[in-house]
C-alpha positions as CSV (number, residue, x, y, z in Angstrom):
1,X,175.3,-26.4,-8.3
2,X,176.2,-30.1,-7.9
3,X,179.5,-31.5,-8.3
4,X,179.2,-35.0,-8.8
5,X,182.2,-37.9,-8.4
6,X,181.8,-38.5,-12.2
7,X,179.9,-38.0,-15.5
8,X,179.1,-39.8,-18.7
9,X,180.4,-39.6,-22.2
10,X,178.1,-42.0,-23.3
11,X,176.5,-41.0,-26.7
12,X,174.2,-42.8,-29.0
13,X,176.7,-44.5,-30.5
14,X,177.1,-46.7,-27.6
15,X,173.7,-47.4,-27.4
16,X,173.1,-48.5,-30.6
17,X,176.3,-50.3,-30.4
18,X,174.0,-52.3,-27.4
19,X,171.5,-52.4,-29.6
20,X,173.1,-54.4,-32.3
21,X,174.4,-56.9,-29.7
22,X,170.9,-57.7,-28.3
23,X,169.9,-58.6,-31.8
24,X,172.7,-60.7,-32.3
25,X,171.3,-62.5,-29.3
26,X,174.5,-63.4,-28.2
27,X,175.1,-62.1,-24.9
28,X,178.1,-64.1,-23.5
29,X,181.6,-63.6,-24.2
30,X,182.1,-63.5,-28.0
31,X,183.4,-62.0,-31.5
32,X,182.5,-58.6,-29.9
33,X,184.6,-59.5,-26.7
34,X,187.8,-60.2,-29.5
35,X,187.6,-57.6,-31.3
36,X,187.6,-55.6,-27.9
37,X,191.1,-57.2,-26.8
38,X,192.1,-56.8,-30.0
39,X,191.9,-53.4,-30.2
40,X,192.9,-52.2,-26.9
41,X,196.3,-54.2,-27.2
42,X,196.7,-52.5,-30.1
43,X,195.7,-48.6,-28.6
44,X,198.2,-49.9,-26.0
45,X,201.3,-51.2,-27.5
46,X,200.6,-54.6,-26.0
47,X,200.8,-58.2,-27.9
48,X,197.8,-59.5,-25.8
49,X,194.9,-58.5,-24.1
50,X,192.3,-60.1,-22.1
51,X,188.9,-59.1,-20.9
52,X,187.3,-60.1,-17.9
53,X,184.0,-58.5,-15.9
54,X,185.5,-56.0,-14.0
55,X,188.8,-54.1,-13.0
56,X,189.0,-56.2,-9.7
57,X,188.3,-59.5,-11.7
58,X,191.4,-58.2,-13.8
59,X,193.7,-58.6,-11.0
60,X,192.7,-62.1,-9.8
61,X,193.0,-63.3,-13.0
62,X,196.7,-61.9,-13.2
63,X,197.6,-62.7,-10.1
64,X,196.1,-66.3,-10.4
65,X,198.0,-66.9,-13.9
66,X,200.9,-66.0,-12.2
67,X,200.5,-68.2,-9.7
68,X,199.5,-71.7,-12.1
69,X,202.3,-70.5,-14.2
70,X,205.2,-70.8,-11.4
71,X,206.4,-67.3,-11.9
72,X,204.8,-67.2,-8.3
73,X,204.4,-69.6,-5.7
74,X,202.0,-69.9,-2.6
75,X,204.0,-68.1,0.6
76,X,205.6,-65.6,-2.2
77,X,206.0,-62.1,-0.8
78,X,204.7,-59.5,-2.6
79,X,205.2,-55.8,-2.2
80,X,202.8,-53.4,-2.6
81,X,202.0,-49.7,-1.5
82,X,200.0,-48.5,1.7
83,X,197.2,-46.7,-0.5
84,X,195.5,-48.4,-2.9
85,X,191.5,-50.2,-3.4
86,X,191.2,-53.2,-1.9
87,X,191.0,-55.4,-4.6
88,X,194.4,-54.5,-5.3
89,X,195.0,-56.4,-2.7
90,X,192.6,-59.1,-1.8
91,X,193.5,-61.5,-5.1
92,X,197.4,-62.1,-3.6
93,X,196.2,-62.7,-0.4
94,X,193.4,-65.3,-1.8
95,X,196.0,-67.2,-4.1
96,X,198.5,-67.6,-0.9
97,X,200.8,-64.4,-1.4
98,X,202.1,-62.6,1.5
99,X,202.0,-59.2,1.4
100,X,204.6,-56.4,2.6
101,X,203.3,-52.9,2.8
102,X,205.3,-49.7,1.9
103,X,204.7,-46.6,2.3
104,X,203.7,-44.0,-0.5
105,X,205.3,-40.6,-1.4
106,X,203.5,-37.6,0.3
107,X,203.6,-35.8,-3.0
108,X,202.9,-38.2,-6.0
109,X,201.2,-40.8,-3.9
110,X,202.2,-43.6,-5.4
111,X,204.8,-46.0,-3.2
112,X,207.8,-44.5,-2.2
113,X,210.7,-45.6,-4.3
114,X,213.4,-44.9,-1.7
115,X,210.9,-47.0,0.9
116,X,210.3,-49.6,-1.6
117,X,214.3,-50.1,-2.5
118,X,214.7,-50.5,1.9
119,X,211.5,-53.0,2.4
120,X,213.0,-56.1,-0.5
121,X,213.5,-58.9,1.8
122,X,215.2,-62.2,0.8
123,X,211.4,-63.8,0.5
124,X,210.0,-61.0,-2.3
125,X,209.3,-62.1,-5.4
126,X,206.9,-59.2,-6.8
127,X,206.7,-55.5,-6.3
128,X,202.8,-54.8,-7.1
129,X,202.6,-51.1,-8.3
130,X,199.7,-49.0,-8.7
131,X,199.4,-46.2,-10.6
132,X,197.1,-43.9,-8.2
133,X,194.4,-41.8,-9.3
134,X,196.1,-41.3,-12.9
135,X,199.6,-41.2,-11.8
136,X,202.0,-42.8,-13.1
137,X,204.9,-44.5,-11.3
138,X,208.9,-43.7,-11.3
139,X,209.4,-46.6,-13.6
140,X,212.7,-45.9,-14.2
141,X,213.7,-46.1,-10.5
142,X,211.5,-49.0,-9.8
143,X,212.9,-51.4,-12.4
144,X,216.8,-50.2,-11.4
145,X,215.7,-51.7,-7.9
146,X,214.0,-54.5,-9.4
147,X,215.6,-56.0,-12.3
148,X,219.1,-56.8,-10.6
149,X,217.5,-58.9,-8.3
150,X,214.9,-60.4,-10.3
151,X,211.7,-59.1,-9.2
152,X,208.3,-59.5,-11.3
153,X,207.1,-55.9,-11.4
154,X,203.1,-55.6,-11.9
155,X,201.0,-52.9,-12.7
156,X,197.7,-52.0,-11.0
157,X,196.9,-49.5,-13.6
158,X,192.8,-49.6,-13.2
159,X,192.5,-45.7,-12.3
160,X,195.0,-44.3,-14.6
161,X,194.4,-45.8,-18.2
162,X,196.0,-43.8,-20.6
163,X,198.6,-42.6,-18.0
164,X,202.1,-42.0,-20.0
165,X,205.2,-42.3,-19.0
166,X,208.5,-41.7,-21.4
167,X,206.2,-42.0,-23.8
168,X,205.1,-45.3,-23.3
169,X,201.4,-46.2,-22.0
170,X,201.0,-47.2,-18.1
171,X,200.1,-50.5,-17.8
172,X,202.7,-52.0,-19.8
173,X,205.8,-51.9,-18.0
174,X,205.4,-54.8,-16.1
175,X,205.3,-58.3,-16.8
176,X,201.2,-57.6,-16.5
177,X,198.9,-54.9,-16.4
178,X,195.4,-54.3,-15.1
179,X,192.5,-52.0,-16.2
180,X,189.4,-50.9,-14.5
181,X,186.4,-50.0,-17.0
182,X,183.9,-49.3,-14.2
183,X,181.1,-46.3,-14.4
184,X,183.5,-43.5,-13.2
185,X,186.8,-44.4,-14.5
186,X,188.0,-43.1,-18.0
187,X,186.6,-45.3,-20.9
188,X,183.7,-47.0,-19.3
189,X,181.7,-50.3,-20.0
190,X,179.0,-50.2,-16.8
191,X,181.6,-53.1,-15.6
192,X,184.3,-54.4,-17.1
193,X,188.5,-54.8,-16.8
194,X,191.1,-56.0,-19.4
195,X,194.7,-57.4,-18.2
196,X,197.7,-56.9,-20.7
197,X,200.6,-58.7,-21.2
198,X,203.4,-59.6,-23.8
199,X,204.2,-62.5,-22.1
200,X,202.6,-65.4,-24.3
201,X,202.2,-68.4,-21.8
202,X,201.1,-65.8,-19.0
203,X,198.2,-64.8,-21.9
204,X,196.8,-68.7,-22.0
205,X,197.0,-68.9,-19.0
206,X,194.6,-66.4,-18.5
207,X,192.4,-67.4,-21.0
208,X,192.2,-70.2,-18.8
209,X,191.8,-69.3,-15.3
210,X,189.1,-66.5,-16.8
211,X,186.5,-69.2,-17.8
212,X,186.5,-71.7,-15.5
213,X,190.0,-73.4,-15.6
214,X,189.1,-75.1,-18.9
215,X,190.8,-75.4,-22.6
216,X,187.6,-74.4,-24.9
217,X,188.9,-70.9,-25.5
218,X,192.7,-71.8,-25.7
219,X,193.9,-72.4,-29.4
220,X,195.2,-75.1,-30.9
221,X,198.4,-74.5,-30.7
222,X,198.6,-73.3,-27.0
223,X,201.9,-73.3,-25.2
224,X,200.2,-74.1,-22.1
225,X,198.5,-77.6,-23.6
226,X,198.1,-79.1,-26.8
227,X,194.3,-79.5,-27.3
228,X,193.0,-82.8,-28.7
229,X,190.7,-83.6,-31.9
230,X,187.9,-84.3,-30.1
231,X,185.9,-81.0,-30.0
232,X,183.3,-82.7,-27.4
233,X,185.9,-83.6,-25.1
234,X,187.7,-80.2,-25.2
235,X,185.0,-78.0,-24.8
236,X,184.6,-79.5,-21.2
237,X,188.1,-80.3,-20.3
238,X,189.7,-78.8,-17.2
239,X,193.5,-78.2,-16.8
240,X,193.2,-75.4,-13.6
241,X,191.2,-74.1,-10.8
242,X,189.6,-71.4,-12.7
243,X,186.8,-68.5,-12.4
244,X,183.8,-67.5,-14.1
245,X,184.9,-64.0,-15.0
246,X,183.6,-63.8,-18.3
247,X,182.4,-60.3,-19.5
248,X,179.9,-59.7,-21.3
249,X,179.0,-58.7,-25.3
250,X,177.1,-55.8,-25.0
251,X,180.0,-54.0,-22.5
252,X,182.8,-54.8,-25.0
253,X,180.8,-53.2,-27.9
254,X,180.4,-50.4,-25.9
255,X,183.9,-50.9,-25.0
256,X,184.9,-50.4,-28.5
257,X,183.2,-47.1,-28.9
258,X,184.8,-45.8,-26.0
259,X,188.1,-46.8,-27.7
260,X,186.8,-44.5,-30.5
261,X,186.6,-41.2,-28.1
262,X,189.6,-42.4,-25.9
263,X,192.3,-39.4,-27.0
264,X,189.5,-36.8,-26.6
265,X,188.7,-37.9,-23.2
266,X,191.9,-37.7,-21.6
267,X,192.8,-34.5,-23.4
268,X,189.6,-32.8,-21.9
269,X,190.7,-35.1,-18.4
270,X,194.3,-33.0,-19.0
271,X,192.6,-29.9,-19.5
272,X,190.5,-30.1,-16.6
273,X,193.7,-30.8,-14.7
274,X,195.1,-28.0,-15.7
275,X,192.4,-25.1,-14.7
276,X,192.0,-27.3,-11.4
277,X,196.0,-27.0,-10.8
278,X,195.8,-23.1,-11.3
279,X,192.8,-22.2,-9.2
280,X,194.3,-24.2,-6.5
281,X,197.5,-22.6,-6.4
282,X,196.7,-19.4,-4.6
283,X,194.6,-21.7,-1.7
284,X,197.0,-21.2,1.3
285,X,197.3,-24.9,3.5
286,X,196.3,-27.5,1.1
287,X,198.5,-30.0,-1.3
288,X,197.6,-31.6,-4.3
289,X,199.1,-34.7,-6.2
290,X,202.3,-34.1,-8.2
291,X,202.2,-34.7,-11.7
292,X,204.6,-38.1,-12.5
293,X,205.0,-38.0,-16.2
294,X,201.6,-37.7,-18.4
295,X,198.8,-38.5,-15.8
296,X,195.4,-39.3,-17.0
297,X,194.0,-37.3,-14.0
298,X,191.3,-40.1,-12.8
299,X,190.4,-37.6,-9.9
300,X,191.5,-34.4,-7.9
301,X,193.5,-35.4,-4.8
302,X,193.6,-32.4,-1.8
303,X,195.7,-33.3,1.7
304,X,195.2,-30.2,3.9
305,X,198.2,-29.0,5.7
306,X,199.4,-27.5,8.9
307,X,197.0,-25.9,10.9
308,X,194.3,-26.8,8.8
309,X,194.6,-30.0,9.1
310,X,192.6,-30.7,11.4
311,X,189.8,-29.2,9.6
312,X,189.5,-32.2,7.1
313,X,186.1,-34.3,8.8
314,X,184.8,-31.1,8.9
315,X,184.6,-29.4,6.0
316,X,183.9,-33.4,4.3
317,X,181.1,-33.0,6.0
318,X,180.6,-29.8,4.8
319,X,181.1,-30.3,1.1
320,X,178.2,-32.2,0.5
321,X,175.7,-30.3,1.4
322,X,177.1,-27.7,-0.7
323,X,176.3,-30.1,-3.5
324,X,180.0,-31.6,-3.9
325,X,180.3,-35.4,-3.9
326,X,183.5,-36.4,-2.1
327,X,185.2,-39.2,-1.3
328,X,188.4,-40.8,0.8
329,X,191.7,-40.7,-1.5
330,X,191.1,-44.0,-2.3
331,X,191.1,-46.2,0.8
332,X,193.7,-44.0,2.6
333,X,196.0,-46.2,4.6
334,X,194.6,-49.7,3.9
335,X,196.4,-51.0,6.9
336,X,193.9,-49.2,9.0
337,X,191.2,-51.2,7.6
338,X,189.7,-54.2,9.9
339,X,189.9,-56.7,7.3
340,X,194.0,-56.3,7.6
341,X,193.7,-59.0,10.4
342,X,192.7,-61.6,7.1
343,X,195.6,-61.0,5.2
344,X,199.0,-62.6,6.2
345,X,201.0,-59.4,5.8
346,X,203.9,-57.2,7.6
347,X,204.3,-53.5,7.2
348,X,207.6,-52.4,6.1
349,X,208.1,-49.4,7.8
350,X,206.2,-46.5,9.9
351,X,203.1,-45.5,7.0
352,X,203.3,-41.7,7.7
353,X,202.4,-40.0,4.5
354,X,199.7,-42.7,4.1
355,X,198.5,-41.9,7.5
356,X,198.4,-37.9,6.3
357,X,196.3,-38.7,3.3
358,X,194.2,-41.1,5.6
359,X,193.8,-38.5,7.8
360,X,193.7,-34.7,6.2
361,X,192.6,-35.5,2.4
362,X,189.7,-36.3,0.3
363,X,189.0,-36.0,-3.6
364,X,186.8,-34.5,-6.1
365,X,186.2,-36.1,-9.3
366,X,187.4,-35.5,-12.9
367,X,185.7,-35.9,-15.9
368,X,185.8,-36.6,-19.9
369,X,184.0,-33.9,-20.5
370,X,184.9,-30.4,-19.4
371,X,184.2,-29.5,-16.0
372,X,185.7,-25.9,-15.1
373,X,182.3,-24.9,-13.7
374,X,182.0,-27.6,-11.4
375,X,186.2,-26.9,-10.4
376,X,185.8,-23.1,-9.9
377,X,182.5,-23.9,-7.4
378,X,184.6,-26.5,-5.4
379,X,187.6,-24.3,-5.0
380,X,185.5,-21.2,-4.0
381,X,183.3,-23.2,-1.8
382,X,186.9,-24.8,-0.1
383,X,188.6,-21.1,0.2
384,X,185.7,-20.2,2.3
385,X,185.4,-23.4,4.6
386,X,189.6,-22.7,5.2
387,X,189.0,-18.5,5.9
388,X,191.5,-18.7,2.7
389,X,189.3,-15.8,1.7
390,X,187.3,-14.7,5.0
391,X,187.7,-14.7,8.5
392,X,191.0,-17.0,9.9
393,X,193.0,-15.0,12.4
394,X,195.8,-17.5,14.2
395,X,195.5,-15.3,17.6
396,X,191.8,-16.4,17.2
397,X,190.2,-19.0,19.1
398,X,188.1,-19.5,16.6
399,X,188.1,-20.7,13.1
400,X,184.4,-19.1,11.6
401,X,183.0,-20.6,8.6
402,X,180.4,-18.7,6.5
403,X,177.9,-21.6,5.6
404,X,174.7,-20.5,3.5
405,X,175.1,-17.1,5.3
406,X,175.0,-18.7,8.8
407,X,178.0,-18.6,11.6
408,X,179.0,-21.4,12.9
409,X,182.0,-21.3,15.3
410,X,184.1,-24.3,16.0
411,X,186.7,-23.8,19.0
412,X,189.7,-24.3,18.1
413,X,192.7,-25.4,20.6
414,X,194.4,-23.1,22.3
């Protein structure tokens, strides 16, 4: 059997969808692109949306209007949590921002809200959240901290769309929100990322910075700058250092299908998440990711505990050949990552649960369509790498791992 990372809920549907857009012959961002934004605000209970080319575009484009707004400022420090991808990270570093590391909670893994209220200096301006691997984040905690002391709150939400939390959506608690519409993530457009906001000038802004810094796809009437009559002039005018990241037609029409399926993928995610929960509870010296509200389950975290532990590279190693696609959670503790010596950034405090998941955990993937199979082989497969269900006597000196009907003995320290 094969356990892959992801799978597809493509259809036809989203092919012809591609279809109709390559006879259009308009490729490049369009009516298709609007409707899109349109609609996703909408399934999300936000006033605007805007598309870009990818989740990672999405949060240099936030981060950048935030900046050419002046609700940031170069040498602004921004707080953000030890585990995350590294594009969460590299757009406040590239627009000037300083950035403070905090710790994450060993059980949720998202930033550690008593950490978090310890590490606000006199210099932080932002607390960058991300909602990790479909979990959603103690909102109500975090804005308490926050909102006395005037702190923009942002949401990385790019693995956990359709993450819910008192019944409102993830990604719209903060004053912007990011999506990731990548292969493997939950409504999929080969590439693609949408930020959301109900903040108005924020939303020109972004427009903006999106295409190139200029004011052809701002409307009349923007707060941001009052366009002339001459149409010549404004289609090549430039009011900001902007980017080309521009998606394309064909991803938001598929886009727009996905939107279609949306509820039925994340209850089959939910349902997935649910078998995986129960054939991992009797699997003695392993942890996996508490449930924050409504998570949209983007993957299945497992941190190995105690004195198996230290059996983590191993049995990563071992997975694959059994046909079982892993990965790190995330990034583990970014920190620990050479490009840390770029980024102008202090560490708040020691990183020890993100050091754990660094160092004793991995996940297995999710998907929209049911995968029980694929979760009852893994969890099998990971009793008899642990002796959860064979040989693993403490007074041993050995831990003895069953692999293909083979022995191989690893010494263990005495």
């Amino acid at each position: 059997m094969r356990y892959s990372l992801c799978s597809s809920t493509w259809d036809s549907r989203e092919i012809d969808a591609i279809h109709d857009v390559i006879g259009s012959g308009m490729f490049s961002m369009g009516k298709k692109v609007q409707e899109f934004e349109k609609s996703f605000a909408e399934k999300f209970g936000a006033k605007y949306a805007v598309m870009v080319n990818s989740g990672s575009s999405a949060n240099l484009v936030a981060i950048a209007a935030m900046v050419y707004s002046g609700r940031l400022h170069r040498g602004d420090e921004v707080i953000v949590p030890a585990v995350s991808w590294s594009t969460t990270y590299f757009p406040l570093y590239q627009m000037g921002l300083k950035l403070r590391f905090v710790d994450i909670d060993r059980d949720t893994l998202n930033m550690d809200v008593e950490k978090l209220a310890r590490a606000i200096t006199p210099d932080t301006r932002m607390v960058c959240l991300v909602n990790l691997l479909g979990n959603p984040n103690e909102f109500d905690q975090v804005f308490r901290i926050c909102r006395d002391r005037d702190i923009i709150v942002m949401e990385d939400n790019c693995e956990s769309l359709g993450a819910e939390y008192d019944g409102k959506m993830a990604g719209t608690f903060g004053l912007v929100g990011t999506f990731s519409m990548f292969y493997s993530h939950h409504l999929y457009t080969m590439e693609g990322g949408m930020a959301v906001t109900d903040d108005e000038r924020l939303y020109h802004t972004m427009l903006c910075v999106r295409a190139h810094g200029w004011t052809r796809n701002l409307p009349q009437d923007s707060p941001i700058y009052q366009k002339g009559e001459n149409a010549f002039y404004e289609s090549f005018n430039f009011i900001m250092p902007g980017f080309n990241m521009r998606p394309l037609e064909i991803e938001a029409a598929a886009g727009l299908v996905q939107l279609e399926k949306m509820d039925r993928i994340l209850a089959q995610r939910r349902e997935n998440a649910r078998h995986f929960q129960e054939r991992m509870a009797d699997i003695p010296g392993v942890r996996i990711q508490k449930e924050v509200g409504s998570s949209s389950w983007y993957g299945f975290a497992v941190v190995l505990e105690g004195e198996r532990a230290s059996l983590r590279d191993e049995i990563v190693r071992q997975l694959p050949e059994r046909g079982i696609e892993v990965r790190p959670i995330v990034a583990g503790n970014f920190t620990r990552n050479k490009v840390i010596e770029y980024l102008d950034h202090t560490v708040a405090d020691e990183l020890t649960a993100s050091d754990d998941i660094h160092d004793h955990g991995f996940f297995v993937g999710n998907y929209g369509t049911e995968n029980f199979e694929q979760i009852d082989y893994f969890t099998d497969v990971l009793k008899e790498l642990l002796g959860a269900g064979g040989v693993h006597d403490n007074s041993c000196a050995y831990y003895v791992f069953d692999l293909c009907g083979l022995l191989c003995s690893v010494e263990a320290a005495r």
